[in-house]
C-alpha positions as CSV (number, residue, x, y, z in Angstrom):
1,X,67.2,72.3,18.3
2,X,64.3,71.3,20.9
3,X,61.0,72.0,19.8
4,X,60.6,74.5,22.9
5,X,63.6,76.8,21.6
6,X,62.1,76.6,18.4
7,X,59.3,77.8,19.8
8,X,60.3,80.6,21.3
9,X,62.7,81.8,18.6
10,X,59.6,82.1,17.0
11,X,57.8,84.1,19.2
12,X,60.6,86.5,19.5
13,X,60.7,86.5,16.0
14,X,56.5,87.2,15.5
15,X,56.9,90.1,18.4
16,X,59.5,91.6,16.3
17,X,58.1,91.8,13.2
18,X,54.4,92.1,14.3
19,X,54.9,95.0,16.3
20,X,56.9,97.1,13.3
21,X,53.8,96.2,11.5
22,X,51.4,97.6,14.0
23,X,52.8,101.0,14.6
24,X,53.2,101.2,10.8
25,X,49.3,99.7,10.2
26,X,48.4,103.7,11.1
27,X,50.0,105.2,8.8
28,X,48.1,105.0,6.1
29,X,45.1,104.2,8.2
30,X,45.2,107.7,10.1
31,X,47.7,109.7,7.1
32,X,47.4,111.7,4.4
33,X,46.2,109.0,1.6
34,X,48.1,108.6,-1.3
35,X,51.1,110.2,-0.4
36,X,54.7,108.5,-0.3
37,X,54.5,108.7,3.2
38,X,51.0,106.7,2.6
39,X,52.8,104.2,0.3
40,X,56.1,103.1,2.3
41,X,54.2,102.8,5.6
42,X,51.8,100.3,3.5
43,X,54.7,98.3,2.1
44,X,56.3,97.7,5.3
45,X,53.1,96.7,7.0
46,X,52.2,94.5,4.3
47,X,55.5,92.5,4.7
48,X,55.6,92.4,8.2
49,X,52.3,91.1,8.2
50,X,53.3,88.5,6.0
51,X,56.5,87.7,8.5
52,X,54.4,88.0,11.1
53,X,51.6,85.4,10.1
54,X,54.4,83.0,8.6
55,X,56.1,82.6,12.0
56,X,52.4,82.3,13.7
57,X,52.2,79.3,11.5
58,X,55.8,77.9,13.1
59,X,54.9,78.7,16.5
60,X,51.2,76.8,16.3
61,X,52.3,73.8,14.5
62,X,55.1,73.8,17.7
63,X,52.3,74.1,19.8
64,X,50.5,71.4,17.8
65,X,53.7,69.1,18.3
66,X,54.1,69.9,21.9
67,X,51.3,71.7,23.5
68,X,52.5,70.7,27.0
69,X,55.8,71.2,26.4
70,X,55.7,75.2,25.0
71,X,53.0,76.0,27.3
72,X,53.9,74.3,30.7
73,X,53.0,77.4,32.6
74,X,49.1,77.1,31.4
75,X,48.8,73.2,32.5
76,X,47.5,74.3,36.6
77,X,45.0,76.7,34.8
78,X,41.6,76.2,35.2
79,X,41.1,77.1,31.2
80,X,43.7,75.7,29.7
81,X,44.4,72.7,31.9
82,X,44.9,69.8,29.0
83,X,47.2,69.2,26.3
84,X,43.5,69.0,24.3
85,X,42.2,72.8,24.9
86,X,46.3,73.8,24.5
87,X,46.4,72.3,21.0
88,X,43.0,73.6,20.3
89,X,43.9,77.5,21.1
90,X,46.9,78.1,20.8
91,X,47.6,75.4,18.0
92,X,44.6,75.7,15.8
93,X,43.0,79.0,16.3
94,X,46.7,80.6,16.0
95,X,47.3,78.3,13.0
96,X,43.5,80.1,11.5
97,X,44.5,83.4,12.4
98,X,47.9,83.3,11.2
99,X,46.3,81.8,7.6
100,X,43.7,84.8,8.3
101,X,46.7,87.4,8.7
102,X,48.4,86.2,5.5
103,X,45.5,85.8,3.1
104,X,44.1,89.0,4.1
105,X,47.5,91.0,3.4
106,X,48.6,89.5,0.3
107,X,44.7,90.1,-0.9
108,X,45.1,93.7,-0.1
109,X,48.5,93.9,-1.9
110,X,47.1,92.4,-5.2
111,X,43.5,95.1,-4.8
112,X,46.3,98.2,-4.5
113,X,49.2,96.4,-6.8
114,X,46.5,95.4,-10.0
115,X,43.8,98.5,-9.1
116,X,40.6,98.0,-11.2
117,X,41.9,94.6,-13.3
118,X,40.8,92.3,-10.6
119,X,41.6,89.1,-13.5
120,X,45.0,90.0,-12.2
121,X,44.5,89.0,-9.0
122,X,43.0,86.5,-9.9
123,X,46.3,84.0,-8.9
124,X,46.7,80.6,-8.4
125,X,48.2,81.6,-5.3
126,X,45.4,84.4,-4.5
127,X,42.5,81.1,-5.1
128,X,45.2,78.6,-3.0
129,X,44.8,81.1,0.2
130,X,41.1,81.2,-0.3
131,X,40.7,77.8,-0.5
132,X,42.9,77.6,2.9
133,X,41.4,80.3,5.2
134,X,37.7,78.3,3.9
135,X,39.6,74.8,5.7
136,X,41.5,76.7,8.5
137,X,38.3,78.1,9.6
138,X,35.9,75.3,9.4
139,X,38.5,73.2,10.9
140,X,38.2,76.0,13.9
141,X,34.8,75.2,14.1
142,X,35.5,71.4,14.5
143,X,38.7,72.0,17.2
144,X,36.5,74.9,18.9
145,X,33.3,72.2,19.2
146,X,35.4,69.6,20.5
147,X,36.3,71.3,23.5
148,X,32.8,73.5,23.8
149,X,34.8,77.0,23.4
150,X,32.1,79.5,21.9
151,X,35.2,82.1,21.2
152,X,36.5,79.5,18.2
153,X,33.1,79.0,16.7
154,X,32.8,82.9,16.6
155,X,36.0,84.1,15.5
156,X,35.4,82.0,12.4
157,X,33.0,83.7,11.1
158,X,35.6,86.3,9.7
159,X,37.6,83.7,8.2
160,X,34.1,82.6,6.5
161,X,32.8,86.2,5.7
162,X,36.6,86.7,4.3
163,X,36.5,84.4,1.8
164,X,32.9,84.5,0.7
165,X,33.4,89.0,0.3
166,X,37.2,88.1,-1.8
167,X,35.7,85.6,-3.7
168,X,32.4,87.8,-4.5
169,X,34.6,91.2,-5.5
170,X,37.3,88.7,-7.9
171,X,34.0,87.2,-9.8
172,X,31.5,89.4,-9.6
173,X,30.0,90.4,-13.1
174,X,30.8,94.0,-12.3
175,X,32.5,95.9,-9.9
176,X,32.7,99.8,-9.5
177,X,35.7,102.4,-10.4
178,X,36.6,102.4,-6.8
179,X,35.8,99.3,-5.6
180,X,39.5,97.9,-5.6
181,X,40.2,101.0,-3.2
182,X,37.3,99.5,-1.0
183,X,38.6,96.0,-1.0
184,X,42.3,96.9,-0.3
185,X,40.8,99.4,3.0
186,X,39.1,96.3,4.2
187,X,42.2,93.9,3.7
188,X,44.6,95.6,5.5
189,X,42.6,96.7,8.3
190,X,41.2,93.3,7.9
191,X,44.8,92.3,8.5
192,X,45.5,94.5,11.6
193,X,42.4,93.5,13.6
194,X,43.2,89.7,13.1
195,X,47.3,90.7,14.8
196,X,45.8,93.3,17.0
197,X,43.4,90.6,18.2
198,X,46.1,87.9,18.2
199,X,48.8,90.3,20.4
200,X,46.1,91.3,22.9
201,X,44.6,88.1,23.6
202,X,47.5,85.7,23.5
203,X,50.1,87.9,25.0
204,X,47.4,88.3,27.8
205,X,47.9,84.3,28.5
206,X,51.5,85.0,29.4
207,X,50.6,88.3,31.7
208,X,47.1,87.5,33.2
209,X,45.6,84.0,32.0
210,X,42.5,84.2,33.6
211,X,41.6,87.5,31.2
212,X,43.0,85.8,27.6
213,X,39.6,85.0,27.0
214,X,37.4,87.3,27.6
215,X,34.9,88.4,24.6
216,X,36.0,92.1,25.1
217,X,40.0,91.2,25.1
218,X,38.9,89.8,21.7
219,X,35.9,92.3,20.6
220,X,37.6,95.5,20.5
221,X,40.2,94.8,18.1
222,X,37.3,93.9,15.7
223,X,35.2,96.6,16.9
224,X,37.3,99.4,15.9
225,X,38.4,97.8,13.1
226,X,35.1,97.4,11.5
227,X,34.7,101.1,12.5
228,X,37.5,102.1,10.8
229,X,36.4,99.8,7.4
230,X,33.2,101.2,7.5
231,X,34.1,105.1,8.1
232,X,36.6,104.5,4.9
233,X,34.7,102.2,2.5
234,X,31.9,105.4,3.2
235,X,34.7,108.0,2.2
236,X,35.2,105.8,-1.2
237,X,31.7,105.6,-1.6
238,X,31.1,109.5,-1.8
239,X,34.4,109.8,-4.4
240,X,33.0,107.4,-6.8
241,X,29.8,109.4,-6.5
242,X,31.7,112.9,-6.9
243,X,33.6,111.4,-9.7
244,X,30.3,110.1,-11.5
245,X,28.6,113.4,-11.1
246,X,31.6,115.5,-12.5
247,X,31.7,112.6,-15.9
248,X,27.9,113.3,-16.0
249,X,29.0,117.2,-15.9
250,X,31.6,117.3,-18.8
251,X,29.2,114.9,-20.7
């Protein structure tokens, strides 16, 4: 098979499953919590997101292979004119976002799956995707320098912040009742703003070029999503605080 039909298998393949994942991403973020309903909808986006950032890793290491080859029609753009700034956007930011996608929804699985025993998620595999995300995005740093693209050097930052928060809440000396409830919220919608972000701005090089990298193609996606962590990490706050009083109560 030629690297370019890989290559777009791939993509039909990451469209499928990423865009099951984001109707389902609402679900639980805009349900009734808890429920089976709740549940189900969680699951599925979980292993769609997981499909969906495991053929994001296929499709940039094609691009890395090929970058002139599976993205012939960006060559006469002023942006993207260079096999260099190809590779370095749609090889190795893809490859940190896709790395992004997959440690961030397999983190959220162990928070929900293990609750408050967080020596449980404590996996080799858990530490192995840390340890990743930290390379993927310092190495997006490095590509993003190399060809002066401020967007690389700043989407980073959530890879960096991602690991230094999972690494913080699995060591931590102590963590509160509630706090596993916190870290899965901010996982999986984690998870959705790095595919929401990924859909809007790279499906935008296919329909308008000259937009796919525009700070507010890539801003809202994060915007809301922060919105939504910190409207539900506030909602977690107040029921360990309701709990606490009512133990205080019976005491």
């Amino acid at each position: 098979m030629a690297i370019e039909d890989l290559f777009h298998a791939l993509i039909a393949c990451h469209i499928v499953t990423g865009a099951i994942g984001l109707v389902a991403f609402w679900v639980p973020v805009a349900g009734r919590k808890g429920g089976a309903l709740h549940r189900k909808a969680g699951r599925l986006f979980i292993w769609t997101m997981l499909a969906t950032g495991g053929f994001a890793v296929g499709i940039s290491l094609c691009t890395l292979s090929a970058p002139i080859a599976t993205h012939p029609h960006l060559m006469a753009h002023a942006d993207f004119g260079s096999a260099q700034s190809i590779a370095a956007i749609f090889g190795w930011m893809m490859l940190y976002l896709a790395v992004l996608t997959v440690n961030l929804a397999w983190y959220g699985h162990l928070c929900v799956r293990n609750g408050r025993n967080r020596a449980a998620c404590r996996t080799p595999l858990n530490l192995t995707l840390q340890a990743i995300l930290l390379v993927a995005a310092a190495n997006c740093v490095y590509q993003g320098a190399l060809i002066a693209m401020p967007l690389m050097l700043g989407i980073s930052l959530v890879g960096f912040a991602t690991v230094a928060t999972n690494l913080w809440y699995l060591y931590k000396p102590k963590a509160g009742r509630l706090e596993w409830l916190a870290e899965h919220v901010k996982a999986l919608v984690g998870t959705g703003i790095s595919v929401y972000t990924a859909f809007f701005a790279f499906g935008a090089v296919r329909l308008l070029p000259e937009a796919a990298l525009t700070p507010a193609l890539w801003g809202a996606p994060l915007a809301v999503g922060l919105a939504l962590i910190l409207y539900h990490r506030r909602s977690i706050a107040l029921m360990e605080r309701g709990a606490g009083v009512r133990r205080n109560a019976e005491a």
